[in-house]
N, C-alpha and C positions, 0 to 999 in steps of 0.2 A: 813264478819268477818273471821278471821286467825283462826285457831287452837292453834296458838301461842298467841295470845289476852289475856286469862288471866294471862299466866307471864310476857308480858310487865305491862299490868296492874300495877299485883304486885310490879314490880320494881316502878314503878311511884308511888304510894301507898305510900310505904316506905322511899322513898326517901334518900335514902343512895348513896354514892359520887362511890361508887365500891361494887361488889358482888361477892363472890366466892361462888356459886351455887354446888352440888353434883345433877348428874343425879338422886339422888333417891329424894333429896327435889324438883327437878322442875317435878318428875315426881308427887311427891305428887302437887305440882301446879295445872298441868293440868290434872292430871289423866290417863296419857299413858305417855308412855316412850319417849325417843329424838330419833327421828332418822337421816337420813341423812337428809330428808329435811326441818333440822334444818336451814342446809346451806342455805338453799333457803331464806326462812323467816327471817332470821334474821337481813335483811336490814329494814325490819320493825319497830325493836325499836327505830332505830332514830326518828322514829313520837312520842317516848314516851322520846325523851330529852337522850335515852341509847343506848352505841354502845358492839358489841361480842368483849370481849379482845378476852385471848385464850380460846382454848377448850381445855382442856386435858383430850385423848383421856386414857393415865397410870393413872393419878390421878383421871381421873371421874366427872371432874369438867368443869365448863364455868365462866369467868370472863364476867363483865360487869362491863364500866365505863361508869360514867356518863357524858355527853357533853352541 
C-alpha cells in the first residue's frame, strides 16, 4: 500500500471530473505534508481512473483530472 492510497482514494470517493487540491487540504488527507516523492507516486492515480494536471509550486496547489 502507497502512502499516497488515501488521496487517490479520496479522489475516487468523490468523484469529481477535476480537483484543485491546496497542499494543506491533501495534507489534512493524509496527515503529512507532500513532498518530492509526490513525483514518484503519482503514476499511481491512474489505477484510481485520476491523472496530476499541474502542481503549482506559487499557488500551493495540484490539479487532478479525471481520465
Amino acid at each position: 500500500m502507497s502512502k499516497y492510497e488515501p488521496l487517490w482514494k479520496y479522489l475516487k470517493e468523490n468523484n469529481k471530473e477535476n480537483y484543485k487540491l491546496s497542499y494543506e487540504e491533501i495534507k489534512n488527507i493524509l496527515g503529512f505534508d507532500i513532498d518530492h516523492s509526490f513525483l514518484t507516486y503519482k503514476k499511481e492515480a491512474k489505477e484510481y481512473r485520476y491523472e496530476v494536471g499541474k502542481i503549482s509550486m506559487k499557488e500551493k496547489t495540484v490539479i487532478f483530472n479525471k481520465i
